[in-house]
C-alpha positions in Angstrom: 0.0 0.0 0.0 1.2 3.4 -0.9 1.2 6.3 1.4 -1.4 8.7 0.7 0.8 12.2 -1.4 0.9 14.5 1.5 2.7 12.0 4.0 5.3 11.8 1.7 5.3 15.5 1.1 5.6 16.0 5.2 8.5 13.7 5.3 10.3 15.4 3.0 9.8 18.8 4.8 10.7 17.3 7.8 13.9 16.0 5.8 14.8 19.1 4.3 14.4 20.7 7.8 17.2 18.4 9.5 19.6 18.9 7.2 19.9 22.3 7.7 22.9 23.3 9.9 22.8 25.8 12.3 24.6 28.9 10.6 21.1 28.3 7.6 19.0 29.0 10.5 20.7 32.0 12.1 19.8 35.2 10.7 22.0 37.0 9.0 24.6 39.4 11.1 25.5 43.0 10.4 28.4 45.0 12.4 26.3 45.6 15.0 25.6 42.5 16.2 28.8 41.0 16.3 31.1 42.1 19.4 34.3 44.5 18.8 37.0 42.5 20.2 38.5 44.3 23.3 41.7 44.4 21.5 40.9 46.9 18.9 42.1 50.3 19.2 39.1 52.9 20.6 39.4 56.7 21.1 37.2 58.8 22.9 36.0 62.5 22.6 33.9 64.6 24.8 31.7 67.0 23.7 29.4 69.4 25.0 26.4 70.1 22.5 23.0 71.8 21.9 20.8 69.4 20.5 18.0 70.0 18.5 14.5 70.5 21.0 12.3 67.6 21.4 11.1 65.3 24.2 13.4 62.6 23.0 16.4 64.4 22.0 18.8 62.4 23.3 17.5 58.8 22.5 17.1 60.8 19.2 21.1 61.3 18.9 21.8 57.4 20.2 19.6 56.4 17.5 21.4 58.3 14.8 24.9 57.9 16.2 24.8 54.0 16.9 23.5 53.8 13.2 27.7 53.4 12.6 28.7 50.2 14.0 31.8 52.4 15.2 30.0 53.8 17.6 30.9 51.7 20.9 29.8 54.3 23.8 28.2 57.2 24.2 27.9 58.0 27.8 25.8 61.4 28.8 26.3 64.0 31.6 23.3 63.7 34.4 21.7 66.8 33.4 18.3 67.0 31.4 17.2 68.8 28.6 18.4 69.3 25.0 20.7 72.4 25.8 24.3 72.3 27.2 24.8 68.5 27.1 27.8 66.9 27.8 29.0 63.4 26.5 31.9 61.3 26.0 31.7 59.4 23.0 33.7 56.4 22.5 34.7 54.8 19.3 36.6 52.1 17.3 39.2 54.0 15.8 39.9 51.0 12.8 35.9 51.6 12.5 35.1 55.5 11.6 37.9 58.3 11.7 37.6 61.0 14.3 36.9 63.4 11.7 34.0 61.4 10.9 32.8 61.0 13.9 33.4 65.0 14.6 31.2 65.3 11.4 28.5 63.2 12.6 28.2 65.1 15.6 28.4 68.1 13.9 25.5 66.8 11.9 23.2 65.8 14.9 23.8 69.2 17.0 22.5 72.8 16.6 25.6 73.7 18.6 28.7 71.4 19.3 31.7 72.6 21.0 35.1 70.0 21.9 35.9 69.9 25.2 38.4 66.8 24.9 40.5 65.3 22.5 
């Protein structure tokens, strides 16, 4: 007796299935999900910043600054607000140039002045 089509059809689903290996399943990785080894070089700049007014402003400038993968850090001052902030921003040097991160800022800001390196 022959099994009826869609038995057959299951068992070779279920086939296919096992015979994938792990790395098929796994979704694909970009830069920022795969961890920057603590052996490459990072630099770090502090900045003090106006940053353009809205009730998210600085999960605004994460967002946009974390969209380069790198971006390791960015570590805020306790005050509130979007005006006069203060961060140290820390970044994988073999990833984005200073001067690109500088620009980035630069970008993101109303008002951006270096206050180290």
């Amino acid at each position: 007796m022959t099994p009826p089509p869609w038995k057959s059809v299951c068992a070779l689903l279920l086939l296919t299935a096992c015979a994938r290996t792990p790395d098929d399943a796994a979704p694909a990785r970009d830069a920022h999900d795969v961890q920057v080894p603590a052996t490459e070089p990072r630099e770090e700049i502090t900045v003090t910043m106006d940053l353009p007014a809205r009730s998210d402003c600085e999960e605004a400038f994460d967002l946009a600054l974390y969209r380069n993968s790198g971006i390791d850090l960015v570590e805020w001052d306790r005050a509130t607000g979007c005006i006069q902030r203060r961060a140290k921003i820390r970044y994988v040097t073999t990833r984005i140039a200073r001067d690109a991160v500088v620009a980035r800022i630069r970008g993101l800001t109303t008002k951006m002045e270096i206050v180290s390196p």
